[in-house]
DOSE-205631 format. One line per 3 residues: for each residue x, y, z of C-alpha. Coordinates in nm, 4 decimals. Each point is the difference from the previous one (the first is absolute). Last residue first. Layout:
N
X,Y,Z; ...
END
This chain:
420
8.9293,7.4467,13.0849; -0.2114,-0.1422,-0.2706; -0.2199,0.2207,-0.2761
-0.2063,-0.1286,-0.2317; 0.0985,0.0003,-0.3948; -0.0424,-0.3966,-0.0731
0.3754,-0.0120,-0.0218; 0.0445,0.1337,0.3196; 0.0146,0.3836,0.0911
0.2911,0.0834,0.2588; -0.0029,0.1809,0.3341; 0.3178,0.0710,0.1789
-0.0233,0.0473,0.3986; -0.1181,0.3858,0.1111; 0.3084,0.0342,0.2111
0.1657,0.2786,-0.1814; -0.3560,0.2161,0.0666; -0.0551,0.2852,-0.2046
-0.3913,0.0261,0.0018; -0.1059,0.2557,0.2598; 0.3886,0.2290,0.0433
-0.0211,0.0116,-0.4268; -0.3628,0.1393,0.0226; 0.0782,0.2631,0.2169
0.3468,0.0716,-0.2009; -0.2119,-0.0307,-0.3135; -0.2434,0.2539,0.1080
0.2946,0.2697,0.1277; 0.1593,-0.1310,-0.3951; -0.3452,0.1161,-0.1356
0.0391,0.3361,0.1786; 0.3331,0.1030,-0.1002; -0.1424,-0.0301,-0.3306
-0.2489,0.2634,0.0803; 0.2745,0.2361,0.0877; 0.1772,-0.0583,-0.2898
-0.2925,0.0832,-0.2301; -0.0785,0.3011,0.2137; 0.3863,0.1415,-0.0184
-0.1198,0.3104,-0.3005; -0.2538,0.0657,0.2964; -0.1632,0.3456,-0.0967
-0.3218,-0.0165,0.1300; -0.3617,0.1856,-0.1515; 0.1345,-0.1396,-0.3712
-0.0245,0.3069,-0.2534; 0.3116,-0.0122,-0.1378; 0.0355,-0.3891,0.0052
0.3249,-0.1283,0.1599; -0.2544,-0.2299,0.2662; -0.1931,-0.1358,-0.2339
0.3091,-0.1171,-0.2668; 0.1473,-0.1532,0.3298; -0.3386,-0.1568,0.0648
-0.0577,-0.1213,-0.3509; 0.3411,-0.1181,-0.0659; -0.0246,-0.2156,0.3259
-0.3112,-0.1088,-0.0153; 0.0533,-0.1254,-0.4504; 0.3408,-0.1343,0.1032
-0.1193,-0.2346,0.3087; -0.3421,-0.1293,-0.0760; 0.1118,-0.2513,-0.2823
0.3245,-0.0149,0.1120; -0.1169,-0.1040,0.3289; -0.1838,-0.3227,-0.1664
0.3570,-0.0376,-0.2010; 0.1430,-0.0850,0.3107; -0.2088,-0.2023,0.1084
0.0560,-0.1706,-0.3245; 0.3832,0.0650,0.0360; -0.1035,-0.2181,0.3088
-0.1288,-0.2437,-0.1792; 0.2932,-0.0695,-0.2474; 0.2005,-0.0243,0.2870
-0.2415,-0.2818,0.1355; -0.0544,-0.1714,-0.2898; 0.4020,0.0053,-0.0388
0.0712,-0.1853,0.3125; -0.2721,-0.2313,-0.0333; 0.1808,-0.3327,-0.0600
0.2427,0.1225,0.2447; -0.2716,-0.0227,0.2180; -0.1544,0.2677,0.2445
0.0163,0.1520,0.3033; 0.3970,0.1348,-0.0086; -0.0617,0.1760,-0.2537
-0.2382,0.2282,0.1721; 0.2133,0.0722,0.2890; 0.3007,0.0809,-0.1995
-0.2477,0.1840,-0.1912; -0.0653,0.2615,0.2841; 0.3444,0.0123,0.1069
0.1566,0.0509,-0.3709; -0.3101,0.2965,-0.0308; 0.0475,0.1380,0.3481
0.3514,0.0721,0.0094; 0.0364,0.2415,-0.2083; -0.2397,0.2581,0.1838
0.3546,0.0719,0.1313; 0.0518,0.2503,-0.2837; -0.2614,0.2108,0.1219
0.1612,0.1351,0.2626; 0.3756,0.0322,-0.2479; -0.2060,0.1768,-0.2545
-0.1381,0.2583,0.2559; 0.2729,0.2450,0.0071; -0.0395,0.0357,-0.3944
-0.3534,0.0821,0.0446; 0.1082,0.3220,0.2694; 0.2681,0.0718,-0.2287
-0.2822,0.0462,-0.2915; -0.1582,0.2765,0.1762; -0.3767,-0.0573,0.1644
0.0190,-0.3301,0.1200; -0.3516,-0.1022,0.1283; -0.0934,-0.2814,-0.2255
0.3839,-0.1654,-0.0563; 0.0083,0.0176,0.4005; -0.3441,-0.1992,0.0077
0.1342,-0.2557,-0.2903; 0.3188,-0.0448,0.2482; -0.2156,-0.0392,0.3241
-0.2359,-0.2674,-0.1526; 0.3204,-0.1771,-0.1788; 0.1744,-0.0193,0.3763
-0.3467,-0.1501,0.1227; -0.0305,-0.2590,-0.2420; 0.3633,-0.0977,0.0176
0.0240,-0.0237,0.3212; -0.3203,-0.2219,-0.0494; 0.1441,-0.2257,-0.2090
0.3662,-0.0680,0.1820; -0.2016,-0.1073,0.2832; -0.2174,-0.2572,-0.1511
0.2881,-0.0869,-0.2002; 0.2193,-0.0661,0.3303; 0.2261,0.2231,0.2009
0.3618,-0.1323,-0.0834; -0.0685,-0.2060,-0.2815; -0.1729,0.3450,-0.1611
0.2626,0.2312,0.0942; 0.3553,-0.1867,-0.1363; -0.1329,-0.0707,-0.3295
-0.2212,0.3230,-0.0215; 0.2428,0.2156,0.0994; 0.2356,-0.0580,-0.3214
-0.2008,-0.0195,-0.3718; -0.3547,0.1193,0.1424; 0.1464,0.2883,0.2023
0.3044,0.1239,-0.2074; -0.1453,-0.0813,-0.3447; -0.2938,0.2066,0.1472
0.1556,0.2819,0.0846; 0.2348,0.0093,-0.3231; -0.2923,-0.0269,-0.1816
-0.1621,0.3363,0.1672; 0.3203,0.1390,-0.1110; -0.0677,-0.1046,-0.3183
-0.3781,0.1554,-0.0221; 0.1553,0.3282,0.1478; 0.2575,0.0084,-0.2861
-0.3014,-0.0752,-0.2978; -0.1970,0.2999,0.1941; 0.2666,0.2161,-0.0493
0.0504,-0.0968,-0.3667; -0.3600,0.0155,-0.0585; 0.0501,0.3326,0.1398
-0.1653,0.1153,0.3075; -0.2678,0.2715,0.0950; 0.0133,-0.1309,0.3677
-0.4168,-0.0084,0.0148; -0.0977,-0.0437,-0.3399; 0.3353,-0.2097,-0.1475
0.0057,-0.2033,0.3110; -0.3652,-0.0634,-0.0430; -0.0313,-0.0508,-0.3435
0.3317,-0.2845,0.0106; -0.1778,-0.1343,0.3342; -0.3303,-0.0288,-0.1160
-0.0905,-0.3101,-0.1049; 0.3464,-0.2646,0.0190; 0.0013,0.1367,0.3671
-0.3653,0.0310,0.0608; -0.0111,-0.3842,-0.1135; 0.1493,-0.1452,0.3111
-0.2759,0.1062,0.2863; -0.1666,-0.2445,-0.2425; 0.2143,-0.2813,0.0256
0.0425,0.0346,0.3875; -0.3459,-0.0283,0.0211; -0.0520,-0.2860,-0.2355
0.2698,-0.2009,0.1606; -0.1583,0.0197,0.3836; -0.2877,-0.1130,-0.2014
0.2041,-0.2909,-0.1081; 0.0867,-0.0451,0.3147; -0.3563,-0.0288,0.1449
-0.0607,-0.2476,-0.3165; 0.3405,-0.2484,0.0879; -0.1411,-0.0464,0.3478
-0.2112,-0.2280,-0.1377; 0.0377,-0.1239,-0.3156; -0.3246,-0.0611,-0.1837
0.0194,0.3804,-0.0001; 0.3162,0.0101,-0.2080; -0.1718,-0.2540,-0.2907
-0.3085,0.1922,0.0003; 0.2045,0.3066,-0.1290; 0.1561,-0.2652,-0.2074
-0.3351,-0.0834,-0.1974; -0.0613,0.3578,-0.0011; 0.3947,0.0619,-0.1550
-0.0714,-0.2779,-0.2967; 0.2857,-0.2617,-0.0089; -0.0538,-0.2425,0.2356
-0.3269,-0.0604,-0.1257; 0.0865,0.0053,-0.3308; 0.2026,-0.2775,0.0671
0.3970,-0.1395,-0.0495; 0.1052,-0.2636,0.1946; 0.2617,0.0762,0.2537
0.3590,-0.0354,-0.0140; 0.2506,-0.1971,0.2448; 0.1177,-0.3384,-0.2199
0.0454,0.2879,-0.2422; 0.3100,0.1880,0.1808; -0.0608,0.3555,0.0977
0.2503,0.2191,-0.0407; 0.0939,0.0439,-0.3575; 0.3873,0.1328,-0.0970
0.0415,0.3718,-0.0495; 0.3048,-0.0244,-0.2685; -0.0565,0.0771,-0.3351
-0.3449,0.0764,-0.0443; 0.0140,0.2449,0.3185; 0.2386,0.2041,-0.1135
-0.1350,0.0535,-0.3376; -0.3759,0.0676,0.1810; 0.2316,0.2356,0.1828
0.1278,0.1432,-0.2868; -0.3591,0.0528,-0.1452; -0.0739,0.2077,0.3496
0.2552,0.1936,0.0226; -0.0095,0.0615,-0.3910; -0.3136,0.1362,0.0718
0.0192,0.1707,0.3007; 0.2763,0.2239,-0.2517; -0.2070,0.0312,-0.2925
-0.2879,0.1609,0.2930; 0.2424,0.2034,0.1444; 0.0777,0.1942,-0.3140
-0.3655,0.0701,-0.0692; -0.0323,0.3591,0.1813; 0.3525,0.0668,-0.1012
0.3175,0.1680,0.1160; -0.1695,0.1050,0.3353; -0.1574,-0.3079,0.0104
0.3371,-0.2080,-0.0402; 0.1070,0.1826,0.3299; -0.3456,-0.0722,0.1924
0.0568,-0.4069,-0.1382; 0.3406,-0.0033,0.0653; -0.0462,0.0758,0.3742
-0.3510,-0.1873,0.0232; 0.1811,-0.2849,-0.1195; 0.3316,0.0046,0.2220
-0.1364,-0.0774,0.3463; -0.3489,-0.1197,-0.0868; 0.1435,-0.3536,-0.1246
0.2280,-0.0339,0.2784; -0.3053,0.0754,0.2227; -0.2581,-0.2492,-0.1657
0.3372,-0.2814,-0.0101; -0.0093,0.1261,0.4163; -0.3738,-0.0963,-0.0152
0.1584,-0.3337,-0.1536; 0.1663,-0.0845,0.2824; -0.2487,0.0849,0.2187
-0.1622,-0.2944,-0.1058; 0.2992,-0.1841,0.0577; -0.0308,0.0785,0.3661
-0.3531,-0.0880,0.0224; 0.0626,-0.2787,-0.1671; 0.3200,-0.1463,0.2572
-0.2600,-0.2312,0.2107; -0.2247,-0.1018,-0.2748; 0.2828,-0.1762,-0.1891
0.1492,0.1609,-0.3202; -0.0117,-0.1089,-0.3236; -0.3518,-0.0299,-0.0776
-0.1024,0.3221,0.1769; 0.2358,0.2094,-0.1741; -0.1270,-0.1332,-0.3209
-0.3538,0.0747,0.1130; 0.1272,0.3600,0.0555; 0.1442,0.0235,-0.3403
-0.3033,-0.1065,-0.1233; -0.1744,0.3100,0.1918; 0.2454,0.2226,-0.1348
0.0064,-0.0880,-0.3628; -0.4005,0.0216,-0.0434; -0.0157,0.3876,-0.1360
-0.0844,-0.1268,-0.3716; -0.3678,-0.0227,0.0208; 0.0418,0.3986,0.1762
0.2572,0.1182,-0.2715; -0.1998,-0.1280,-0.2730; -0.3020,0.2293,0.1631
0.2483,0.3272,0.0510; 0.1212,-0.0575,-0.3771; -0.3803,-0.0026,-0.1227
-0.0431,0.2863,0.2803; 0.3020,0.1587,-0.1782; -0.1785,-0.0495,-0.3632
-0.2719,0.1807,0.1057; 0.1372,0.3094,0.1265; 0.1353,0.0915,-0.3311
0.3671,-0.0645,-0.2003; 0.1175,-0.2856,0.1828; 0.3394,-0.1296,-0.1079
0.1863,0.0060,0.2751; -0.2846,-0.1356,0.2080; -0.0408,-0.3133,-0.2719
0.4253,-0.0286,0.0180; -0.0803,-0.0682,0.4001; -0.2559,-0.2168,-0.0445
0.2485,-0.2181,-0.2207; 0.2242,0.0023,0.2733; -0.2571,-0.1001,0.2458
-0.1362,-0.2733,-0.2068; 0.3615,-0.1325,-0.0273; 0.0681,0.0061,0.3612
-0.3267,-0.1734,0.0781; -0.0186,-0.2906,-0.2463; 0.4016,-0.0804,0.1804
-0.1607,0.0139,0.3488; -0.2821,-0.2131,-0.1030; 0.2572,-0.3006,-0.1745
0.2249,-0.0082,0.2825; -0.2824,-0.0415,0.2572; -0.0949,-0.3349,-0.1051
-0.3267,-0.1715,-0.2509; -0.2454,-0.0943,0.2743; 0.0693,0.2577,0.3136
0.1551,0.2516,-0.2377; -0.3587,-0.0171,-0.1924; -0.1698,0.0550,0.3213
0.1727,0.3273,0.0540; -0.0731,0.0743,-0.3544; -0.3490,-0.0250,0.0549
0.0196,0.1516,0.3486; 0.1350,0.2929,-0.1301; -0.2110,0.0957,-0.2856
-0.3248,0.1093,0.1154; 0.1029,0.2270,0.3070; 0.3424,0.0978,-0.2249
-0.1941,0.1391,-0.2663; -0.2393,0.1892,0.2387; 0.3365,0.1732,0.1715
0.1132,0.1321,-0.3400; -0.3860,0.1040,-0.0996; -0.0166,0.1566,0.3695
0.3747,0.1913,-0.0732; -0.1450,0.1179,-0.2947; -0.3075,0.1423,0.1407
0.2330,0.1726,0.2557; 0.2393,0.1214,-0.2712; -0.3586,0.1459,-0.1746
-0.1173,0.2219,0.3060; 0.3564,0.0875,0.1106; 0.1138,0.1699,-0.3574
-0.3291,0.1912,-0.0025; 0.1005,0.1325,0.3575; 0.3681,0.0640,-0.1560
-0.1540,0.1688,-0.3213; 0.3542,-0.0035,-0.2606; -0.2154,0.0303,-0.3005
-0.1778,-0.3808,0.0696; 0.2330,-0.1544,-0.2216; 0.2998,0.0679,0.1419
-0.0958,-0.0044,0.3302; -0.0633,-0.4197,-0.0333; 0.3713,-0.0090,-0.0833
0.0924,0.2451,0.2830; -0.1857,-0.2644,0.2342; 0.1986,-0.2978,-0.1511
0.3409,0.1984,0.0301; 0.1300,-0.0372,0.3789; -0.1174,-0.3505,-0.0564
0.1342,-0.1459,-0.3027; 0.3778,-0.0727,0.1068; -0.1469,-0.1313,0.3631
-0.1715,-0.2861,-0.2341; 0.2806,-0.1128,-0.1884; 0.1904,-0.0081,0.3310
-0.2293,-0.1918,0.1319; 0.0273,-0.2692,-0.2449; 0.3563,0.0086,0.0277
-0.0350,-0.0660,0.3602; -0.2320,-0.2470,-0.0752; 0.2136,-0.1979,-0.2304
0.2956,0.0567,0.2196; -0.2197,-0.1424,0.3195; -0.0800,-0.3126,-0.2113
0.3671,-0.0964,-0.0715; 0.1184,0.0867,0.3597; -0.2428,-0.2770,0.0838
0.0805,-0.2294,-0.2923; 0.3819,0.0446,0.1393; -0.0868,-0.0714,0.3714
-0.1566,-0.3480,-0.0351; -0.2532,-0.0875,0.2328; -0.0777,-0.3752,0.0119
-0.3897,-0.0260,-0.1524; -0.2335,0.0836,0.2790; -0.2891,-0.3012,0.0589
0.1092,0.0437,0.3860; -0.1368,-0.3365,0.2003; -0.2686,0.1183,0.2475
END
């Protein structure tokens, strides 16, 4: 079929990996110091502190189920540009919120904000997609993984060190990241999609049950979106638990857990910024996806059973390879649908996304919180780990059924069928 991509143009590329790197920087700042900042208030009780950071991270997760596809949609009618740039400044003004909050209600009001607001990287993906042909997305996809990595590299650094100085300092400082970037990004991220190529505007396009039906009037698209949901929620025991585990099991610093979140950035960067432009034409997206499955199963499983913190630090480079399955798996997606579309279907899979959020931070929390308790019958700090490492086993299974390059692209007509 004839390519509805808009010429690719390096610059607004590089322009939209800056913006998320700085967003991701704002983000690593925060995260050695979130679960501290829910310990405050709760007398310092770590298994208290896991019960309500997992309810937070299903609030976070909820708000980006309901809100993603609407302003996915809305960068489909109205441009990218303009959703990127509400993004960065409702991020930096959730940021000043958490700074500010006083109880633990206000920082679920800041956690909810930060959930409507958390639509930057699944724009930026649709402007990926509308600058770059189908052939060379998976590889720009990884691009912006690596924009995840640079981002993780220095933030979780400064934001351990800024900690120890403050429990709020990192919070001013993701928020000037983030209201800089919306600076930035005023000034000189130019719009991607022209408007002789945007879609109309409807609610149905723009409610996530209404796209849920949307993916499985795709074929192939829905067992790859499921392959999505797994590897989504074997995701969310990082964000979860990591910072409790680490400081449980390793008895770690926010500072030492800030340097071992950079250094897993510096893995990534490595993987999704380099290998995966010279991997993933080599061996195929199919391919590429399920090394990537099966490298992130053996990583979370070596995060589970590490006793000593060398023995978790040795397995950052394993599980950094899981990097390749998320540029492969959308490089695939992307590829079967419209440009007209290109943001629906970003803003549906934060949707999916969001679906694991839902379920993702509230298991996770609850089993590591289970399995620290003083009187639980087995001692398995690891068990949340371990069970992610069995969602990504599922996905692989699932990935080898439904990830098929030759599956032929299938587009919805005007009328809303589908047409191969």
């Amino acid at each position: 079929m004839t390519s509805n991509v808009s010429p690719a143009r390096p610059a607004a590329v590089r322009f939209v990996l800056i913006t998320v790197a700085l967003d991701m920087l704002a983000l690593g700042v925060v995260i050695p110091v979130l679960p501290d900042l829910f310990k405050s208030f709760l007398g310092g009780d770590t298994v208290s502190a896991a019960h309500y950071y997992g309810i937070a991270g299903v609030l976070w997760a909820s708000m980006q189920f309901l809100f993603s596809p609407l302003l996915g949609a809305l960068s489909d009618r109205f441009g990218r540009r303009k959703i990127i740039l509400f993004s960065n400044a409702g991020l930096g003004l959730d940021y000043v919120l958490m700074a500010l909050s006083g109880s633990l209600l206000w920082l679920f009001i800041a956690r909810a904000v930060s959930g409507i607001c958390a639509a930057s990287v699944s724009t930026a993906s649709a402007y990926i997609a509308d600058v770059t042909p189908p052939e060379k997305r998976a590889a720009a996809f990884g691009s912006i993984g690596a924009a995840f990595g640079i981002g993780f590299v220095l933030g979780p650094a400064v934001g351990g060190t800024l900690g120890a100085i403050d429990l709020h300092l990192p919070f001013w400082v993701a928020a000037g990241l983030s209201l800089a970037n919306f600076c930035y990004g005023w000034f000189v991220l130019p719009e991607s999609l022209p408007p002789e190529k945007r879609a109309g505007f409807s609610w149905a396009r723009a409610n996530p049950v209404g796209g849920l039906i949307w993916l499985a009037g795709h074929g192939r698209l829905l067992g790859l979106a499921g392959v999505h949901f797994l590897n989504s929620l074997a995701h969310y025991v990082l964000p979860a638990t990591f910072a409790l585990y680490a400081g449980y099991r390793y008895q770690w610093s926010p500072s030492e857990i800030g340097l071992t979140l950079m250094m897993v950035g510096v893995c990534s960067a490595a993987v999704q910024g380099g290998l995966v432009r010279v991997v993933i034409p080599r061996i195929g997206e199919r391919h590429a996806l399920m090394l990537g499955l099966l490298f992130g199963g053996l990583g979370f499983a070596l995060y589970g059973l590490a006793n000593q913190g060398t023995w978790f630090l040795a397995a950052i480079p394993v599980m950094a390879i899981w990097g390749f399955a998320g540029p492969a798996m959308q490089g695939l997606m992307s590829g079967r649908v419209e440009s007209t579309d290109q943001g629906k279907l970003q803003g549906m899979l934060s949707s999916v996304m969001g679906v694991a959020g839902m379920i993702g931070p509230g298991l996770f929390t609850q089993i590591f919180a289970a399995s620290i308790h003083p009187d639980a019958h087995w001692h398995v700090p690891g068990a949340a780990f371990l069970l992610s490492a069995a969602f990504l086993a599922a996905a692989l299974l699932l990935a080898y059924r439904v990830a098929n390059q030759t599956v032929p692209l299938i587009r919805p007509d005007t009328e809303g069928t589908v047409r191969t």
